[in-house]
N, C-alpha and C positions, 0 to 999 in steps of 0.2 A: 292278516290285516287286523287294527286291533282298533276298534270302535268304544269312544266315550261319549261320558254326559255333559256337551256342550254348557249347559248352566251350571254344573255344579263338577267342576274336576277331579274332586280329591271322589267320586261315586266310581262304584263298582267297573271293572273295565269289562267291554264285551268281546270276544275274538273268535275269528271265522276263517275257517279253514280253509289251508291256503292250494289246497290238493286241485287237481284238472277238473274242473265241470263238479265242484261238490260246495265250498261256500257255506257248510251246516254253521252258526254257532255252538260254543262250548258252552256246556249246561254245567254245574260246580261239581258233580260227580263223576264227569266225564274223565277217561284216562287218554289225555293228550299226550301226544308226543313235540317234539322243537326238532325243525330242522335248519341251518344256515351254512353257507360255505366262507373261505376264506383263504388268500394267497398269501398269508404272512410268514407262514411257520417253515412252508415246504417250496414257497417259490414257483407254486404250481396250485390250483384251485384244489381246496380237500373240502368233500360233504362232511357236515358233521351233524350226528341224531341222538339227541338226548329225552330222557324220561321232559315230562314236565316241571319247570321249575318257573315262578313266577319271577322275578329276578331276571332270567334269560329270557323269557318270554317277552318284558319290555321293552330287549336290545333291539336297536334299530336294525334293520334285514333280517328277522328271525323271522322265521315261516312254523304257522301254527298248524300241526297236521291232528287231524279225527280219528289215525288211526293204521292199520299196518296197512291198508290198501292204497291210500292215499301218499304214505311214505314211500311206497315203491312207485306209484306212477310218479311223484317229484325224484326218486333218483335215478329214474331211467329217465327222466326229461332233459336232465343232468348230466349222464352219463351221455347223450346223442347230442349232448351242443359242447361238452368236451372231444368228442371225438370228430364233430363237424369242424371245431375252430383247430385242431389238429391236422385235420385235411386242407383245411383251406391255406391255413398255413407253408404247409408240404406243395399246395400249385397244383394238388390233385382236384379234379372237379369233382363236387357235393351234387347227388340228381336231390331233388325235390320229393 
């Protein structure tokens, strides 16, 4: 999520991590990570995680993570609604 200065746009951007139940803002020394997926290349959803780069960071669906514990709870979140919609798919029932 990435939060700005309503009054003055071209101001500092803020961005808050997009990980399950964490929400921190990024401080300027912080070593951020990017995550975003996409079906264009492979015809199928692919995660992709990159170092920090402001440039990606502004693209629209980019998930701003705090960190390597946060990157794994977003790609197992990932990895369980690709294989739920893979199930559901198939006609096999998904429990809860």
């Amino acid at each position: 999520m990435k939060l700005g200065n309503l009054a003055n746009p071209a101001a500092e951007n803020f961005y808050r991590c997009s990980g399950p139940n964490c929400g921190i803002l990024k401080k300027t020394s912080d070593r951020w990570w990017l995550m975003w997926t996409s079906a264009v290349n492979f015809n199928q959803p692919v995660l992709y995680l990159c170092a920090w780069d402001e440039e990606i960071a502004n693209r629209e669906g980019t998930l701003h993570v705090c960190g390597e514990l946060c990157a794994q709870r977003l790609q197992s979140q990932f990895m369980g609604n690709i294989r739920e919609s893979q199930l559901r798919r198939s006609g096999i029932a998904v429990r809860s």
